[in-house]
C-alpha positions in Angstrom: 71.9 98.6 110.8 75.0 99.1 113.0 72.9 98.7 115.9 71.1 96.1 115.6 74.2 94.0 114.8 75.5 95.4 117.8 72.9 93.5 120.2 74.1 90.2 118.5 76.0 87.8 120.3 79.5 87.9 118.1 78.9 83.8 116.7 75.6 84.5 115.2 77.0 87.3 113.1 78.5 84.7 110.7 77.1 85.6 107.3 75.9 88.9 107.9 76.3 91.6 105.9 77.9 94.5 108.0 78.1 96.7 105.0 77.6 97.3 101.6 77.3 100.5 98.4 76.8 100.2 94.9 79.9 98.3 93.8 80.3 96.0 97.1 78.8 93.7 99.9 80.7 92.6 102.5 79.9 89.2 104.8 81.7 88.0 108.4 83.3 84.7 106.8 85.4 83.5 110.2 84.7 84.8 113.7 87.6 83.0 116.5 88.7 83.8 119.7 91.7 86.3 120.4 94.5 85.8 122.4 93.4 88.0 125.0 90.3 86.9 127.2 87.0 88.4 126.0 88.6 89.7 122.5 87.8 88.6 119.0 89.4 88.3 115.7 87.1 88.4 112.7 87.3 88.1 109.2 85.0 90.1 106.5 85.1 89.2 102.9 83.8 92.2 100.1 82.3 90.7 97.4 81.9 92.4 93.7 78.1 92.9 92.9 78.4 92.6 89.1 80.0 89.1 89.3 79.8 88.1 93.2 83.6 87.4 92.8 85.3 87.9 96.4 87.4 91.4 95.6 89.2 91.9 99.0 89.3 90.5 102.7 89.4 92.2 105.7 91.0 90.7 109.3 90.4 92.9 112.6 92.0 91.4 115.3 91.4 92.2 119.1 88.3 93.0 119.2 86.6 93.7 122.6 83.2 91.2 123.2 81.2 94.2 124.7 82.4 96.7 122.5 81.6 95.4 118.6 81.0 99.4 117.4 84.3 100.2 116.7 85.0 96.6 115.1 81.7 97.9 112.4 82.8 101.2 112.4 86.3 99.8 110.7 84.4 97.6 108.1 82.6 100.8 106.6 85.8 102.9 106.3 87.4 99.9 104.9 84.3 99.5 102.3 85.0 103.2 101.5 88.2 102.9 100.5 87.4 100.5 97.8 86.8 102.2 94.6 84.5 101.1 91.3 86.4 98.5 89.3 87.7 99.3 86.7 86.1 96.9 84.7 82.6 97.0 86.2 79.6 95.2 84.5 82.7 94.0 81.7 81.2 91.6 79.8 84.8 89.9 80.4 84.5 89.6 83.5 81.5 88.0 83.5 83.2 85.1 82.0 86.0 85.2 84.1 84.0 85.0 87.1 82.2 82.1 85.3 85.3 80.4 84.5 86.3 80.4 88.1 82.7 79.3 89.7 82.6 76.0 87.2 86.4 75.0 88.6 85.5 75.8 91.8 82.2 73.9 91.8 83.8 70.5 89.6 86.5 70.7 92.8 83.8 70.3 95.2 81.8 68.2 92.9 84.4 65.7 92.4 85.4 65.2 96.2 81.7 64.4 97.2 81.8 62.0 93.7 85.3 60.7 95.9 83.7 59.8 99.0 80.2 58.7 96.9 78.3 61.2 98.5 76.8 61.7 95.2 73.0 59.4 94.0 72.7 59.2 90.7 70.6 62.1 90.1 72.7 64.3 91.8 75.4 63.4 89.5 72.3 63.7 86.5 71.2 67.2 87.5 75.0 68.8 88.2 75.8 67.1 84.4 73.1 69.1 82.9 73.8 72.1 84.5 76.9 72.2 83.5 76.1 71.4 80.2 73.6 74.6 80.0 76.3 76.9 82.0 79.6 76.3 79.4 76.7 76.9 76.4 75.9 80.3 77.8 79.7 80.9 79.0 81.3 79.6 75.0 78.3 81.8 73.5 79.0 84.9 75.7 82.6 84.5 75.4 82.6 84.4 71.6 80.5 87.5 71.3 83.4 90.0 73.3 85.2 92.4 71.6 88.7 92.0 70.6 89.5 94.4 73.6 87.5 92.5 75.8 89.2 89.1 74.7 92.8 90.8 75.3 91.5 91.8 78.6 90.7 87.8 79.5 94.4 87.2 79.8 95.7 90.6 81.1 96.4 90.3 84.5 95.5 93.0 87.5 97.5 93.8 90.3 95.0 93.1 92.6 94.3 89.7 91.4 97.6 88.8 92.1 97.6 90.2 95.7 94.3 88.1 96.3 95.7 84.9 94.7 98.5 85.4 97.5 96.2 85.6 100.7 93.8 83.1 99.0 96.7 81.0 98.8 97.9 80.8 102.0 94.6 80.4 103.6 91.7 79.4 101.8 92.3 77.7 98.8 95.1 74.9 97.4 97.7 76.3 95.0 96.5 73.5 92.6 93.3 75.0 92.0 94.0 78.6 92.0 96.8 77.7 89.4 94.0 76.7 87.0 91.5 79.9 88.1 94.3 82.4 87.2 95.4 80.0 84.3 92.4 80.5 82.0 93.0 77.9 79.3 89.6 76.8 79.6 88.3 80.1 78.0 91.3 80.4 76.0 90.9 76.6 74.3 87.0 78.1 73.5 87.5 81.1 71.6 86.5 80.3 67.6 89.5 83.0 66.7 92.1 82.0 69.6 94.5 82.4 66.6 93.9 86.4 67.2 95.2 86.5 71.0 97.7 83.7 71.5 100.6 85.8 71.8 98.3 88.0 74.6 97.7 84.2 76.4 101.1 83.2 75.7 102.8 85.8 77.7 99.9 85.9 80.2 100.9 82.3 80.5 104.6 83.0 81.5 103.5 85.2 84.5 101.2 83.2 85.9 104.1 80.2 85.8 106.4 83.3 87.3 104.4 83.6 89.9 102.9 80.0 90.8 106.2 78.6 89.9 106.2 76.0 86.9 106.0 72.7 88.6 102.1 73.4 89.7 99.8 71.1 88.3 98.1 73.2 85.2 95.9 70.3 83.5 
C-alpha cells in the first residue's frame, strides 16, 4: 500500500486513504506547499467507521517531495495511537453523528438555495430526504436507553479539543455552536422531562465554552 502511494505525484494523493484498522480510516484532506523549496505540508483527517464522524486531524509539516516514506510512515504510528472509542457502535452516537450531518448538510443546502443554485426538484428531492432521515433519527432516538439519552448531552474531552481546531480552521463558530448544542435531539425526545437537568447543565458548558453571545437558534 505504502508503496504504491509512494510513486504518486504528492497532488493526486488528495482523498486517498493512507491508512486505516478496525476502528479508523484516515484521508489526505489539504496538500500545500512548505516554506522551504521542494517540501510539503499535508493534512490527514481519521474518520470513525461506526458513524464516519471526523475523530482527529493530523498536520505533518516539511515534508521532502522525493522522500513521502517517512511522511506515511508518521500517519500509521499516528493511526496507532488512537484507541477504540469508548462508545463504539453506541446507538447514541449514531444519532449524534446524525444530528450533526442534517446541520451540516441544511448549511450547505441553504447557501446553494442563497445563490439559486437550486431547480426545483433539487429543492423536491433534498425535502423528502430529509423528511425520511429525522423519521429514522426521532424513531431511533426514542428507542435509547436512559443511559444512552444521558450520554447525548455528556460531553467528551476530545470533542471539545476538535470543536477547537475545527473552529479555527474549518468550520464557523455559528454552526459548530449548534452541532455541540444538541437541542434538536433534545426538543425530540417524548420523555425530555427525564433528562433536562443532564441538557441543562450540558447547556451551561457548551455557553462556557462558545461564550454566550453565539448564535444558538
Amino acid at each position: 500500500m505504502i508503496n504504491n502511494l509512494i510513486n504518486q505525484d504528492y497532488f493526486k494523493l488528495l482523498g486517498v486513504c493512507p491508512a486505516e484498522n478496525n476502528y479508523f480510516k484516515s484521508f489526505i484532506v489539504n496538500i500545500e506547499e512548505s516554506n522551504k523549496k521542494n517540501f510539503k505540508n499535508i493534512t490527514i483527517v481519521f474518520y470513525r467507521l461506526d458513524t464516519f464522524e471526523v475523530y482527529s486531524y493530523l498536520n505533518i509539516y516539511d515534508i521532502d517531495h522525493e522522500n513521502k516514506e517517512e511522511s506515511f510512515i508518521k500517519i500509521w504510528q499516528y493511526l496507532m495511537q488512537l484507541e477504540k472509542p469508548i462508545d463504539w457502535k453506541k446507538p447514541h452516537r449514531y444519532c449524534i453523528a446524525q444530528h450533526v450531518f442534517r446541520i451540516l448538510r441544511n448549511e450547505k443546502f441553504r447557501m446553494c438555495l442563497e445563490k439559486n443554485k437550486l431547480s426545483n426538484e433539487n429543492i423536491y428531492q433534498y425535502t423528502l430526504k430529509s423528511q425520511l432521515k429525522e423519521a429514522a433519527i426521532i424513531k431511533k432516538l426514542n428507542k435509547l436507553s436512559d443511559e444512552e439519552k444521558i450520554q447525548l448531552f455528556t460531553l467528551k474531552n476530545w470533542e471539545i479539543k476538535l470543536k477547537d481546531y475545527e473552529q479555527n480552521n474549518y468550520t464557523t463558530k455559528e454552526i459548530l455552536f449548534k452541532v455541540y448544542k444538541r437541542t434538536y435531539l433534545f426538543k425530540r425526545l417524548l420523555d425530555k422531562e427525564k433528562f433536562e437537568h443532564f441538557y441543562d447543565d450540558y447547556t451551561k458548558k457548551i455557553d462556557q465554552i462558545y461564550g454566550l453571545n453565539v448564535n444558538n437558534k
